[in-house]
C-alpha positions as CSV (number, residue, x, y, z in Angstrom):
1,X,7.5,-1.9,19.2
2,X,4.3,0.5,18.8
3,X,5.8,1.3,15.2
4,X,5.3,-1.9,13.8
5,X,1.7,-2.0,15.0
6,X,1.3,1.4,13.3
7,X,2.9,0.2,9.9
8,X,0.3,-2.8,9.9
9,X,-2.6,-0.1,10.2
10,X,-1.1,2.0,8.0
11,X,-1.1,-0.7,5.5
12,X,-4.3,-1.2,6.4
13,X,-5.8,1.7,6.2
14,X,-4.0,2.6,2.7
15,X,-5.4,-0.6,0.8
16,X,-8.8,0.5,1.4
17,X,-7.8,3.8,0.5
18,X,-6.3,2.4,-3.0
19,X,-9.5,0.4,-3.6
20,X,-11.9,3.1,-2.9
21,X,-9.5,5.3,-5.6
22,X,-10.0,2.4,-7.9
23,X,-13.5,2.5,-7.8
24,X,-13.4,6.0,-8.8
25,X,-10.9,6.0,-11.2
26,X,-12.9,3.4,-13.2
27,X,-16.1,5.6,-13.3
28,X,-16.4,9.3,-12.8
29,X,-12.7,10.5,-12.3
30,X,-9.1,10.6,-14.3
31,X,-5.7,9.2,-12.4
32,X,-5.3,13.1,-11.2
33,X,-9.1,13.5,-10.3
34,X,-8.6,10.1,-7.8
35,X,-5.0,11.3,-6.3
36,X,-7.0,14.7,-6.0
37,X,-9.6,13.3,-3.8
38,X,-7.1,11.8,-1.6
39,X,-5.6,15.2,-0.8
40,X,-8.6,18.1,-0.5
41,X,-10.7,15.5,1.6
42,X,-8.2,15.0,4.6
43,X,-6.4,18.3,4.4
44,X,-10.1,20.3,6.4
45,X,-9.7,16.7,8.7
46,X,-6.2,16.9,9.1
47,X,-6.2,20.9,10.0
48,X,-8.7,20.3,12.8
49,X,-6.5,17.4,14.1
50,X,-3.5,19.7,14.1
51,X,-5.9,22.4,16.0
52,X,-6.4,19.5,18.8
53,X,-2.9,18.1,18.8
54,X,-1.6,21.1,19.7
55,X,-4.6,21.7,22.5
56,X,-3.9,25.5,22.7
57,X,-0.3,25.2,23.5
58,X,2.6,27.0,21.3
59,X,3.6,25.5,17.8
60,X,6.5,23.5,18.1
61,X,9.8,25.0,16.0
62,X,10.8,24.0,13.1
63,X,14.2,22.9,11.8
64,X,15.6,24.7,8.7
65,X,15.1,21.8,6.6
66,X,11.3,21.5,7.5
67,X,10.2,22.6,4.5
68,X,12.3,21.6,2.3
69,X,11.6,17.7,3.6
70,X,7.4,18.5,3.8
71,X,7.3,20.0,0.2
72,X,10.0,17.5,-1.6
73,X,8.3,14.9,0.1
74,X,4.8,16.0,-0.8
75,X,5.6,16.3,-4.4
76,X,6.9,12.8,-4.3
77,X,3.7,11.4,-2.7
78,X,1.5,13.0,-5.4
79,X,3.8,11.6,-8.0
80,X,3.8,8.1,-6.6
81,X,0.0,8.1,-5.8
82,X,-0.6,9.0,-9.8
83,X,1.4,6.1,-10.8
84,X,-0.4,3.9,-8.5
85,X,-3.9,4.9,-10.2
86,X,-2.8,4.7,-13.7
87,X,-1.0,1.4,-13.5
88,X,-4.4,-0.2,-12.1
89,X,-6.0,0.5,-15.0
90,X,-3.1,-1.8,-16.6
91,X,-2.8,-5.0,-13.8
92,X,-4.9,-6.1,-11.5
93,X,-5.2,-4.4,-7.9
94,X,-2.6,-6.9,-6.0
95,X,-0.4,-6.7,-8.3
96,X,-0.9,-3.5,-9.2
97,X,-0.1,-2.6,-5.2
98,X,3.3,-5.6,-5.0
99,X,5.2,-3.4,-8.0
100,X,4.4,-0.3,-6.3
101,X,6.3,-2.2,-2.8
102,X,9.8,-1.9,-4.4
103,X,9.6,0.9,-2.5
104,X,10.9,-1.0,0.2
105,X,14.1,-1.5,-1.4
106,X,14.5,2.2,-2.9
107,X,13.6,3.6,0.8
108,X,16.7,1.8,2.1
109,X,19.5,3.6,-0.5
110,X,17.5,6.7,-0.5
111,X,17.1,7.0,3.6
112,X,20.7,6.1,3.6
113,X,22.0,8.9,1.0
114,X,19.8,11.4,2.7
115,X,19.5,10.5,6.4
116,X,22.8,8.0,6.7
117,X,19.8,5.5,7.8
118,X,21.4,1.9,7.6
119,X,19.7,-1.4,7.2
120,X,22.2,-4.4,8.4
121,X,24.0,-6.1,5.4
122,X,21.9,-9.2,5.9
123,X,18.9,-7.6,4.6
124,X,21.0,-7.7,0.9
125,X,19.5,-11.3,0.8
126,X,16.2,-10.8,1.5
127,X,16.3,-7.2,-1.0
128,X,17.1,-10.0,-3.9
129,X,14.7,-12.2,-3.0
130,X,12.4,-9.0,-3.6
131,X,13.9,-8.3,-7.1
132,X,12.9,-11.3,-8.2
133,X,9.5,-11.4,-7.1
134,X,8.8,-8.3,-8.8
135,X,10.6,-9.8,-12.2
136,X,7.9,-12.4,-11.3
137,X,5.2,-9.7,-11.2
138,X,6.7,-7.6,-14.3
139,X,5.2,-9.8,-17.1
140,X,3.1,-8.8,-19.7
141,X,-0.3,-10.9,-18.8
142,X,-0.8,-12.0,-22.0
143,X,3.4,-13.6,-22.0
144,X,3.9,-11.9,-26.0
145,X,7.2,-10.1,-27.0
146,X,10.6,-10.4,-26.7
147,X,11.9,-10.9,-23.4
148,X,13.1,-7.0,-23.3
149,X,9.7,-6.3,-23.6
150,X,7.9,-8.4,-21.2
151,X,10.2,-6.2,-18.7
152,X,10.6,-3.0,-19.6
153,X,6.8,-2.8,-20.0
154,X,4.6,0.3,-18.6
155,X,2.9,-1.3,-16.1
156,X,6.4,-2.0,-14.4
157,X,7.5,1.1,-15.0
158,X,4.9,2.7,-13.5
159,X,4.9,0.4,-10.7
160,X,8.9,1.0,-10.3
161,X,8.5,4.7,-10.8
162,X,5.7,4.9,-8.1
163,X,7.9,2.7,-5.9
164,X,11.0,4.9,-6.5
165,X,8.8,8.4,-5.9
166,X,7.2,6.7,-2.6
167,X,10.7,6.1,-1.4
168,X,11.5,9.7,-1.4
169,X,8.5,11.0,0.3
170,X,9.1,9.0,3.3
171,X,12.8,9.4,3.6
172,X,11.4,13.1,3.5
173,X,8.6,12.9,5.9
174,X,11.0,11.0,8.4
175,X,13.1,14.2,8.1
176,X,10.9,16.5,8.2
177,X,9.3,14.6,11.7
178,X,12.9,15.0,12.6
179,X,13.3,18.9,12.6
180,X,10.1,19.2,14.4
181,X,11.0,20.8,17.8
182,X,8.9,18.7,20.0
183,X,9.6,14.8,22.4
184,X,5.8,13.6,21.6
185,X,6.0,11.8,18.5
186,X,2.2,12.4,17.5
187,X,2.8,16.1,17.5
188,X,5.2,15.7,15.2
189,X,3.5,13.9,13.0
190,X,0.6,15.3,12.8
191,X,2.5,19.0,12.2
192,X,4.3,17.2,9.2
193,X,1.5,15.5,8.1
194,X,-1.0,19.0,8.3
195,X,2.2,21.0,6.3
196,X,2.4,18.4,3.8
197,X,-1.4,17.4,3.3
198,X,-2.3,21.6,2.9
199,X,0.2,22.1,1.2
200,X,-0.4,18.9,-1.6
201,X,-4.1,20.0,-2.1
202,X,-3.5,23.9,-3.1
203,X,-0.9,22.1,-5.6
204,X,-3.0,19.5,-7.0
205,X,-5.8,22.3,-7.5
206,X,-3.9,24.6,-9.3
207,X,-2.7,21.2,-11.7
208,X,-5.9,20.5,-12.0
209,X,-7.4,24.1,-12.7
210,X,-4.7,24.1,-15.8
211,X,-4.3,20.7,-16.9
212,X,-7.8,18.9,-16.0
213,X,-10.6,22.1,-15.1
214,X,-13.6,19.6,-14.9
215,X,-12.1,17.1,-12.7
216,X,-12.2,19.6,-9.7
217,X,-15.8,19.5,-10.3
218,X,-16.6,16.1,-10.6
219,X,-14.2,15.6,-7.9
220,X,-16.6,18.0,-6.0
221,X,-19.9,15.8,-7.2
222,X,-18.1,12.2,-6.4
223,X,-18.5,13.3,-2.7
224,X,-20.1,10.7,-1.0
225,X,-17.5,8.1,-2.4
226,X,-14.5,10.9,-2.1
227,X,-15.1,11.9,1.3
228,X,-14.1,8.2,2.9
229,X,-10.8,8.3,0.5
230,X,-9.7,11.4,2.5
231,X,-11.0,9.7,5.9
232,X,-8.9,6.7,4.7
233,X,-5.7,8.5,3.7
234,X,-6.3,10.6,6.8
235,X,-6.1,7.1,9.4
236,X,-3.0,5.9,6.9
237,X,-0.8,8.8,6.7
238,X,-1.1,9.6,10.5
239,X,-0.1,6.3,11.5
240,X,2.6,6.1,8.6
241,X,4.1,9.9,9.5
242,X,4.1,8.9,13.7
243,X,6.0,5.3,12.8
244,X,8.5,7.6,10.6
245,X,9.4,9.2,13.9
246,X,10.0,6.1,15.6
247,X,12.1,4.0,13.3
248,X,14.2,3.8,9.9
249,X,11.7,4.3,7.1
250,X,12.5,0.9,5.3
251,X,12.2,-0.8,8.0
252,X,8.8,0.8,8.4
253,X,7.6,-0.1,4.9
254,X,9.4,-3.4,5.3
255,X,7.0,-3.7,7.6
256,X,4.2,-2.4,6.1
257,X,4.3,-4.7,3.1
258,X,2.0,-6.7,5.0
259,X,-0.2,-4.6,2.4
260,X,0.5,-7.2,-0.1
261,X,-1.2,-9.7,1.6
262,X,-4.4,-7.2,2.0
263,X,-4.4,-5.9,-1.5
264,X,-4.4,-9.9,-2.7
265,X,-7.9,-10.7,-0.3
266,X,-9.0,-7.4,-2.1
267,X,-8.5,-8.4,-6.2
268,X,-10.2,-11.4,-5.2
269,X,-12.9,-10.5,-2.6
270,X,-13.8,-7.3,-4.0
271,X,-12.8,-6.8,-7.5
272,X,-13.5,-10.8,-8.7
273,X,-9.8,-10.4,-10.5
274,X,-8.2,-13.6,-11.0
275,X,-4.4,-13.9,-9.9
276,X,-2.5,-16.0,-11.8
277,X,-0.2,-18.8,-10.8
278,X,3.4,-16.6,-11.9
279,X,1.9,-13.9,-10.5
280,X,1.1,-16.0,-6.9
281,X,4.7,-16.9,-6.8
282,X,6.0,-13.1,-7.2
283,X,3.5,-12.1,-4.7
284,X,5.0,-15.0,-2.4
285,X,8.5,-13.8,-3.4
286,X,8.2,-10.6,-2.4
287,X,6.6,-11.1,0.7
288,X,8.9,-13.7,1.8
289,X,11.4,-11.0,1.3
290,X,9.0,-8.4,3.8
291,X,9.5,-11.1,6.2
292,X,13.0,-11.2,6.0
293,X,13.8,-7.1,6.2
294,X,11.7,-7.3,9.2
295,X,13.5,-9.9,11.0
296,X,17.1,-9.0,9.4
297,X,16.9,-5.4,9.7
């Protein structure tokens, strides 16, 4: 049962990575200078870990599909993480982080397209119960417009979109974990996780370098704040990648929506938002659903 421990602290671990990228994407950075952050301050951390992991002893092989899994997967993640930043600018932090947990859902069909991963058919029930929470959450706050409106609104589909782009990056990473040559499931993870995070920052730079050139700057002089984003993302996507090895990815995130709960304590303890009464009951929806995967699947 170690992965369920490790999808707790991953959760844990990537809520106060979101908050500290909400702090920075309301000051000195843009949505890509944030998701930036993330990347080019674990990827030196995550290199040296690899260089430990591996304790002078031969790289593992890798599987054909390796990179195909790490880089899909990576591109995903950098997607989803973008979404995530912009839509907080839009709804407050919970429920900014409960849209983004349809992921759940989408990791099921995708790890089951891709990998033949199966959740039982129980877990339909508790998948709808889900769905309507986040038609709960997807709302315009201010309740004006048409009924099309209030859901087919940006900040649900960025919170979909991120969900959707999250789901493929596991499905991925579990893959990729998969082709890695090797019976301790650290290793592998932390060789996924070094391909993907290196790989992710030369990416983002070059993006930036075109798109955004004085974000790599200020990403440079937002250091102090930066540098625990990358610790952060570090501790998350290590104990994510290692439970990928051990278990079905949805079940992992199913798991790991135990986030709601922490982003909620957050919006309130550290941002002073204010989380409405519809929005409580999506929020309870949804996790009610968690819940369920965990003990159906």
């Amino acid at each position: 049962m170690a992965w369920i421990f490790l999808s707790i602290a991953a959760a844990a671990f990537q809520t106060l990575r979101f908050v500290l990228q909400k702090r920075l994407s309301m000051g000195a950075l843009s949505a890509g200078g944030a998701t930036f952050a993330r990347f080019v301050y674990s990827a030196p951390l995550v290199a040296g870990l690899a260089v430990v992991a591996l304790g002078g002893a031969t790289m593992p092989a890798l599987g054909p599909g390796f990179w195909a899994y790490a880089l899909i997967g990576g591109g995903a993640q950098i997607g989803a993480t973008w979404c995530v930043v912009a839509l907080f600018a839009r709804r407050n932090f919970a429920v900014g982080i409960t849209l983004k947990k349809t992921e759940v859902v989408q990791t099921a069909l995708v790890g089951l397209l891709v990998l033949g991963d199966r959740v039982s058919a129980p877990a339909v029930g508790a998948i709808v119960l889900g769905l309507i929470g986040v038609l709960a959450l997807s709302e315009l706050p201010s309740g004006t417009g048409g009924r099309l409106r209030k859901l087919l609104n940006p900040s649900a589909g960025l919170g979909l979109l991120s969900g959707a782009l999250f789901a493929v990056s596991a499905v991925c990473y579990r893959g990729a974990t998969l082709q890695v040559d090797s019976d301790d499931a650290l290793l592998r993870a932390v060789v996924t996780l070094a391909a993907v995070t290196l790989s992710q920052t030369v990416a983002m730079s070059a993006w930036l370098m075109w798109r955004e050139p004085g974000q790599l700057a200020r990403v440079a002089g937002a250091w102090r704040g930066a540098v625990w984003i990358g610790l952060a993302g570090l501790a998350g996507s290590l104990c994510w990648f290692t439970a990928f090895t051990l278990q079905n990815a949805a079940l992992v995130f199913a798991v790991g929506q135990v986030e709601v709960i922490f982003s909620l304590a957050a919006s309130v303890l550290i941002f002073r938002e204010r989380v409405t009464p519809r929005e409580a009951v999506g929020i309870a929806l949804l996790t009610g659903s968690i819940v369920a995967l965990v003990w159906l699947g």
